[in-house]
N, C-alpha and C positions, 0 to 999 in steps of 0.2 A: 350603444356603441356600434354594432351590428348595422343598425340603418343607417345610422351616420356615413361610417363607412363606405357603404353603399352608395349612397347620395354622391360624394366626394368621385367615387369610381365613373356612376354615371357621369358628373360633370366633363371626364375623360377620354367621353366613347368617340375612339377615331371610324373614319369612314377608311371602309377597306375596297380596295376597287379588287373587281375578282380576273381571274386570269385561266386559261385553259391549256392543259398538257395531260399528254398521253392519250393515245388513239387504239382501239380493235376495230373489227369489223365480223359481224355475225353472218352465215348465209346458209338459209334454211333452201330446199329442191322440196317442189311442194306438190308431191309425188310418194306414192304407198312406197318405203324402203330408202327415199329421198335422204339423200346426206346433210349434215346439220354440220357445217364447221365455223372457226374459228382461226382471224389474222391477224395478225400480232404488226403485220409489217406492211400496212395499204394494203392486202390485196398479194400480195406478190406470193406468197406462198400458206396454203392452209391446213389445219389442224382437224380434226373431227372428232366433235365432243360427243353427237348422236344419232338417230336416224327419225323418219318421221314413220309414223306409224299409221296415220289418216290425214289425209291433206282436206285444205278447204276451196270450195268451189261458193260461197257466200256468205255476207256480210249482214249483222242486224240490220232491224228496221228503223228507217227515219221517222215511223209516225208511233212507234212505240219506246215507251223509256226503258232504258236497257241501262248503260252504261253513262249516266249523264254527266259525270264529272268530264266526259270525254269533251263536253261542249267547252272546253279553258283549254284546250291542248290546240296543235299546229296540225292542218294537212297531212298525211303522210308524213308521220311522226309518231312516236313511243308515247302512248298518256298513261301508262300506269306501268311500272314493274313491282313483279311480287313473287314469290316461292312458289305459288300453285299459278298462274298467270301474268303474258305481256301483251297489253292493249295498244291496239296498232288504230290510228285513223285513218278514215279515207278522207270522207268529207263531211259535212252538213247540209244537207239538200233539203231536208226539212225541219221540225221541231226539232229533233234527237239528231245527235250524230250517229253515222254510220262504222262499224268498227269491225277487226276479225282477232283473233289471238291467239297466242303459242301456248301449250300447257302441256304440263309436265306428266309424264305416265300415270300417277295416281289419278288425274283426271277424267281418265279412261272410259269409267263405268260413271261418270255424272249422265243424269237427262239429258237426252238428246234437245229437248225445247227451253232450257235453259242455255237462251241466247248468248247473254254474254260471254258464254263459255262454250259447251259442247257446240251449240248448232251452229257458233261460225268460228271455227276454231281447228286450225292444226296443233293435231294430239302428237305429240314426239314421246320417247321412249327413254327422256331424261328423270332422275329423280327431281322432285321437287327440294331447294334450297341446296342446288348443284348446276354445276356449267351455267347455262345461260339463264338459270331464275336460280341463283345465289351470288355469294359476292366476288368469286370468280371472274364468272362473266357477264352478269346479268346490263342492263342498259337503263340509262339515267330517263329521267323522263325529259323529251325534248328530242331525242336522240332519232334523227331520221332516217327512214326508210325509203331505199331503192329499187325498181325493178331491174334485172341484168339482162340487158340487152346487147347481145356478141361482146365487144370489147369494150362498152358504155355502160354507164349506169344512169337510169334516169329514176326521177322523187315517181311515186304514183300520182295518178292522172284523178283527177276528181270523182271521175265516172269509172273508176278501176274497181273489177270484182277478179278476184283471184281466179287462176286456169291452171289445168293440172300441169305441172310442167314446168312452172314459173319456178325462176330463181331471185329471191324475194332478199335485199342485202341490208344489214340496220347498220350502222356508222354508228360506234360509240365514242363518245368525245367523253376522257374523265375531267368533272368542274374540281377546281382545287381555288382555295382561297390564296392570296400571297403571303400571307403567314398563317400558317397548322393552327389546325381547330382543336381545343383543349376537350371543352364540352359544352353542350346546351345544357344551361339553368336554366329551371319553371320554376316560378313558386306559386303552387298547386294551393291559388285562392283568388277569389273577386279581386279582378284589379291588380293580378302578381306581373312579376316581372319577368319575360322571356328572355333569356339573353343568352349571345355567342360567348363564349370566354375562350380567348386565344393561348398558344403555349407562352407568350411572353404576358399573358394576361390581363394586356387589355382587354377591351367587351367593345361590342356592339348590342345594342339594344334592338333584338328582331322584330319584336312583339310582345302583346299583353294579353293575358288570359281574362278571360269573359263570363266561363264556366269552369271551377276543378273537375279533376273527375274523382271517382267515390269508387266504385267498382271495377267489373271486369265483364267482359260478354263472351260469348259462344262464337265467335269469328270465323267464317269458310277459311283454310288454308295456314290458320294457328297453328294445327297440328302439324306442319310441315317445316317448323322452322323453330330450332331452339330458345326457352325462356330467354328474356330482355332483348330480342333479337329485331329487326324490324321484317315484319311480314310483308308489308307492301307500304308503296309509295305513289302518289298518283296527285291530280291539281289540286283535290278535297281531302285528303287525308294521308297523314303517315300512323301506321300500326304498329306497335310495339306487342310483339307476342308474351304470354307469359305461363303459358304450358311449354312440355318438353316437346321433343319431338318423337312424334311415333311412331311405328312403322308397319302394324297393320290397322289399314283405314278402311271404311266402309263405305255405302251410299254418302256423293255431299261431303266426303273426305272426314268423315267422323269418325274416330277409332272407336275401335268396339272395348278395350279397356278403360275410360277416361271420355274425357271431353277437352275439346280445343278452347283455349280461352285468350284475350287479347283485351287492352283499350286502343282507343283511338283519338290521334289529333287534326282537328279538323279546324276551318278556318267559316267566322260565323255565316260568312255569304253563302257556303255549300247547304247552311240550313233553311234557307230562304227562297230554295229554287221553286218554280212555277207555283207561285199561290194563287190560291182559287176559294170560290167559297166553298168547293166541294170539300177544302179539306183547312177550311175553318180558317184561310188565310195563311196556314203555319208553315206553307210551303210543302215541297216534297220531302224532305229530309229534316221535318222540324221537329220531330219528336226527340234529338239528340238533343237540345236545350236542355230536355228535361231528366235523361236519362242520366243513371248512373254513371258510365259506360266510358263516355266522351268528355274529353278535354277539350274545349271550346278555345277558339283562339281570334282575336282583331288588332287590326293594326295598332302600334306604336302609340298612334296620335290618337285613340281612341279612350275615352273612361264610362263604364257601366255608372250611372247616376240610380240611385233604388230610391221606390217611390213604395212602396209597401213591402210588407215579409209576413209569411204567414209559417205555423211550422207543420210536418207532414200531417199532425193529426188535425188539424184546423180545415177539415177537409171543405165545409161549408163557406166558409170564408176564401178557398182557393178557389170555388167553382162560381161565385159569385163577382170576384175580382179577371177570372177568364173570362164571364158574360161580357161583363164591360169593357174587358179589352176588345173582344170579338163587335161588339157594336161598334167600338171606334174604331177598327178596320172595315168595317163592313159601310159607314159613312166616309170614309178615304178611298175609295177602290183606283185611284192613281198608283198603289203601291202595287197592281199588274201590270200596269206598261209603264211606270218608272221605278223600277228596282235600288236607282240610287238612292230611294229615299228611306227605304229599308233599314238604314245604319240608324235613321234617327228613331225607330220608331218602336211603340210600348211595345214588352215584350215580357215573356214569363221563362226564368231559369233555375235551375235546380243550384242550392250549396252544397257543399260536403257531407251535412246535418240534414237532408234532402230538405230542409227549408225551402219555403215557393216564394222565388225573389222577382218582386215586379219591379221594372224601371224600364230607361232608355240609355242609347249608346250615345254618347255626345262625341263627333271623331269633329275635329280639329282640322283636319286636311281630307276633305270627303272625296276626294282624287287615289287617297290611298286605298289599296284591294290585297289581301292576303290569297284570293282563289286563284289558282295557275301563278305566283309569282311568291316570290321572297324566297329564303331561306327555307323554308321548310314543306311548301310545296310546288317549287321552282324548279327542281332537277340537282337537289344536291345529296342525294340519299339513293341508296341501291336495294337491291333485296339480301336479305341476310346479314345487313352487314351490321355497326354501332352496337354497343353495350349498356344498356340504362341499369342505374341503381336507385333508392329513394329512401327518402328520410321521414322518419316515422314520431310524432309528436310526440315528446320526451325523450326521443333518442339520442341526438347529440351526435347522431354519425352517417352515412351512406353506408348504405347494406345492398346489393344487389335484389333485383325483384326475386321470391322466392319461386318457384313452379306449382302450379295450380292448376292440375290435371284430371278435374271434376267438372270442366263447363264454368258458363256462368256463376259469378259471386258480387254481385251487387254492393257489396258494404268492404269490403276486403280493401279499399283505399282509404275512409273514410277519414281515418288517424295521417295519411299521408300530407306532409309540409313543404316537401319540396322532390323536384324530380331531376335529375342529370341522366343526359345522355351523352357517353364519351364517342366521339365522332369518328367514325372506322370510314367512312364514305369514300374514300379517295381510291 
């Protein structure tokens, strides 16, 4: 009755055209002592949420991967908000884009050569999952940035590296649907259904899962943002934390009681980036297939078709069934320099039962792309903000994620049937 249902609902799904209201404006002085405020009203009059503690004077490297999801985001613009970090672009000059970022006082004591963060990064004096990396104030992704000049604001210039002194301005624009967003439904299995569910509850159908996920991992910046909460948002993933939040942290923002824990949803093309045979075709980020960890996501139009299953102890039959995929990429080497082709092709994914499920993606409209776009990693989520709860096989109810404040747990989903996330984003 249940899918029927269902079925019946999907035949229903209206197309929602989306609309924008409500404006801040953020502006960090990017200068030791430099003031951090906040306007409510263009510009005209400002607030001050905090100060900068070490300003930046440069930007990672273009021929080193650092921050690559930054490559789906805009010029001089927001590509990632999060409770320990905001990723700012400059440009793409080479392989990698170029980036610099705000972070929050625990940040403090990270490495200084941990690029994406210390080495080009203004350190402010804010906590993390507050003011401007929580839901307060934090910025959508998309959300661009200006240099102030006298009575102007102009976007950054391609070839911009930050000077001490700069008054650095981000325009937050908040994305609001035309009708209130209920919750995001997953149903957390090959082939489940992703979907908006509005307050007058119609749906739209966002997307379809690829991979459940099963576990939970060790996440940088977990620990700064309370269980079911979203830790960061960016073109390649939205993070749902699911530790507390602590508040003495150590190297790497680890608390020394506990361990920071989170999963993460990600969209299948972020697992697909620059393959090579140095790393077995699988892409930079393809071990998330396999992991526990990660919720796997593909467009709408897309169905996983499975061409083998092995189960996790069959371990002879999984390495023998990877040779042979690995040969038929390593006779295709088209799928370097054409990446569209990616969608269709064999590939190895972990189930819930850590089963090893071989098949391909058959999408429908090979035009569609979930990386930088849609719902979920478009610009419609903030840091700190949304509620998830999840429904546990035989349970019959939502229950809130419980807190798991020991790191990493691999199997701690594995009963998991479905997941809602109630949508606080606005």
């Amino acid at each position: 009755m249940y899918i029927k249902f269902l079925l019946i609902i999907l035949c229903l799904i209206s197309t929602v055209s989306m609309a924008y209201a409500g404006e801040y404006w953020i502006k960090i002085q990017n200068v030791e002592e430099g003031e951090i405020t906040v306007s409510e009203d263009i510009g005209n009059s400002w607030r001050t949420v905090g100060k900068v503690i070490a300003p930046v004077n440069e930007l990672t490297e273009a021929n080193q991967p650092g921050f690559t999801a930054a490559d789906y985001g805009m010029d001089s613009s927001v590509v990632a908000t999060a409770v320990n970090a905001i990723h700012i672009r400059i440009s793409k000059p080479g392989q990698f884009s170029r980036i610099f970022s705000l972070l929050p006082v625990e940040c403090s004591a990270l490495d200084k050569d941990y690029k994406s963060y210390r080495g080009s990064a203004i350190i402010t004096d804010i906590n993390g999952e507050k003011g401007i990396f929580g839901k307060e104030y934090a910025p959508y992704i998309g959300s661009r940035v200006y240099l102030s000049k006298k009575d102007s604001l102009e976007l950054l210039s391609s070839d911009y590296i930050p000077q001490r002194g700069d008054e650095i301005v981000i325009k937050v624009v908040s994305p609001v649907l035309e009708k209130p967003i209920k919750h995001i439904w997953i149903q957390n299995k090959i082939n489940g259904y992703v979907m908006i569910v509005y307050e007058d509850l119609s749906i739209s159908f966002a997307a379809r899962v690829l991979k459940p996920v099963a576990g939970i991992g060790g996440f940088t910046g977990a620990s700064l943002v309370g269980s079911n909460h979203i830790r960061a948002n960016h073109p390649g993933v939205l993070e749902i934390s699911t530790s507390k939040r602590f508040c003495n942290l150590g190297p790497d923002l680890n608390p020394s009681e506990g361990g920071q824990s989170a999963f993460q949803i990600v969209p299948f093309e972020h697992t697909f980036e620059y393959p090579c045979k140095e790393n077995k075709f699988e892409g930079f980020f393809g071990y998330a297939r396999t992991s526990p960890v990660y919720l796997i996501l593909m467009p709408s139009s897309c169905v996983f078709v499975e061409k083998k299953r092995f189960s996790s102890k069959d371990k002879d039959g999984i390495i023998a069934e990877r040779d042979a995929m690995e040969k038929t990429r390593g006779e295709n080497p088209e799928i370097l320099t054409e990446p569209e082709k990616v969608m269709n092709y064999y590939l190895e994914i972990k189930d819930r039962d850590y089963s090893s499920v071989f098949g391909r993606i058959v999408n429908f409209k090979p035009e569609e792309r979930l990386y930088g776009k849609g719902f979920f990693f478009g610009g419609y989520f903030k840091a700190g903000t949304c509620d998830a709860s999840i429904e546990r096989k035989d349970q019959k109810e939502f229950r809130s994620i419980p807190e798991y404040n020991e790191g990493k747990n691999l199997t701690i989903f594995e009963d998991v049937e479905e997941i809602k996330i109630y949508y606080t984003g606005y």
